[in-house]
Every structure is written in C-alpha cells, then in structure tokens.
C-alpha positions as MATLAB code, in Angstrom:
seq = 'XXXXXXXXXXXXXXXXXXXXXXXXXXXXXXXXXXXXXXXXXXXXXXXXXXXXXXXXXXXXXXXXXXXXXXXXXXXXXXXXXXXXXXXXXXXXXXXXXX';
ca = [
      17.840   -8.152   76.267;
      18.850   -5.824   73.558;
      16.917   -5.939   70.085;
      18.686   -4.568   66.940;
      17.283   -4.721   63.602;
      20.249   -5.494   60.662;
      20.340   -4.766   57.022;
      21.799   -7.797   54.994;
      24.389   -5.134   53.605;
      25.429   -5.065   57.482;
      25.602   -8.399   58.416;
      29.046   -9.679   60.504;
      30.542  -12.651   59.528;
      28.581  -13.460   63.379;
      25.559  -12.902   62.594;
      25.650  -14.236   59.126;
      27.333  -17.845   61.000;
      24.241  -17.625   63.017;
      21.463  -17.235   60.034;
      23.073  -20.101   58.252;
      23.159  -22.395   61.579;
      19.409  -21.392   62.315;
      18.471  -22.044   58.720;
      20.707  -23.887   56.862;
      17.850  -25.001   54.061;
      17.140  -20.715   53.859;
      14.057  -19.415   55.689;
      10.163  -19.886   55.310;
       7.099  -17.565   55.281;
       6.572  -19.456   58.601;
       9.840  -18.122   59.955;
       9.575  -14.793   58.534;
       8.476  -11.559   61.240;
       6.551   -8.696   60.018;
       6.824   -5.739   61.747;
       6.405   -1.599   61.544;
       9.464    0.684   62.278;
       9.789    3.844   64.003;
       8.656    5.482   60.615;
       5.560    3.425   60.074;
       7.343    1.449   57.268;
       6.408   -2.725   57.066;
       9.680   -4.424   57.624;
       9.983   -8.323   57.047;
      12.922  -10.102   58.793;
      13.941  -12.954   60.349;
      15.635  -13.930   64.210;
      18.839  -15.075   65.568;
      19.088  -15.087   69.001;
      22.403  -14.781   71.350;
      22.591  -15.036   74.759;
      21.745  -10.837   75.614;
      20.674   -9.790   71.833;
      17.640  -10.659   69.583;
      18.951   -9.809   66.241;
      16.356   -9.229   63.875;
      17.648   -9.230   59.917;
      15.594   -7.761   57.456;
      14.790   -9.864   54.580;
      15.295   -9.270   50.895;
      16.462  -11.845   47.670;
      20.273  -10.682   48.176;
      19.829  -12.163   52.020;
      18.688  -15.666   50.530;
      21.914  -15.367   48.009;
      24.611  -14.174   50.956;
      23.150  -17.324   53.085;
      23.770  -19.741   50.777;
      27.335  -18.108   49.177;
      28.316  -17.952   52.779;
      31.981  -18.764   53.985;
      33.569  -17.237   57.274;
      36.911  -17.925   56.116;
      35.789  -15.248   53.445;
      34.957  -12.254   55.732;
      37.671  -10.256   57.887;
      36.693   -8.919   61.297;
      37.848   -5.474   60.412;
      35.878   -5.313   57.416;
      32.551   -4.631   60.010;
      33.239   -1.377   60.953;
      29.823    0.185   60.636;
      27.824   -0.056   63.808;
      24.081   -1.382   64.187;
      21.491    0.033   65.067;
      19.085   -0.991   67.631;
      15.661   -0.365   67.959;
      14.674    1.863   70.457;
      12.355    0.279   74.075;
       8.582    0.369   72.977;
       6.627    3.320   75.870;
       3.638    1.990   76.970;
       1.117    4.575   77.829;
      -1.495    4.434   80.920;
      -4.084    3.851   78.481;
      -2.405    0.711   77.020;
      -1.771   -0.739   80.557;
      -5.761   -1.435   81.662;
];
C-alpha cells in the first residue's frame, strides 16, 4: 500500500471528496497523526484511506476552511496537475529487528 503525504494547497477534488466524507463535522485532536518527516520536521495530518493508498493530509486552519467551502462541482480535473509526493519505505536496520 502506497503512503503519500499531501499539502492542503495540493489537494484533488478526490481527496478533498474523501476528507469531507470521513469528517464531515471537520476533524478532532483525536483524529489528528503526528509524525516526523524525512527532515526531522513534526508534521500533523490527518487519513483518508483508498483501496491501495493511505493518504495522509497535513493539517493547517486553511484545511478546516477548504473542508467546509468544499464543492466538487467547483474543481476541474485538469486544474491538478502537480504530482504528490509520497513518502519514501521506512529501512529497518538489524539492530531494530531483535
């Protein structure tokens, strides 16, 4: 299963269909996921699952305010050009196997 980490800035109208389905009253603390990149930086998000891709979306105030202004009619499939990216396979050492 593939794991991609999204800005809100990024979101596809997908995506976006899938946040508001999973939390249509906005998320919690309780659903939030805390987390440290590949450059040691905290990252909050929140998931949305498919069927091969865990989509994690990082959370910020303008995520709350694109949830709840959300519309697919609104967004164009050719307006998503950029592509995602997706977080790289954690190694696990020998050490970290015993």
């Amino acid at each position: 299963m593939k794991r991609i980490i999204v800005d809100y800035r990024k979101l596809t109208p997908e995506i976006l269909s899938l946040l508001v389905e999973k939390y249509p009253d906005g998320y919690d603390d309780d659903h939030v996921i805390v987390f440290k990149n590949a450059k040691n930086e905290t990252v909050e998000a929140v998931e949305v699952r498919t069927e091969d891709t865990i989509y994690l979306v990082k959370v910020s105030s303008r995520l709350e305010t694109t949830m709840a202004n959300f519309d697919e009619e609104d967004y164009a499939e050719e307006d998503f050009t950029e592509p995602i990216v997706e977080i790289p396979e954690k190694k696990i050492l020998d050490d970290e196997e015993e």
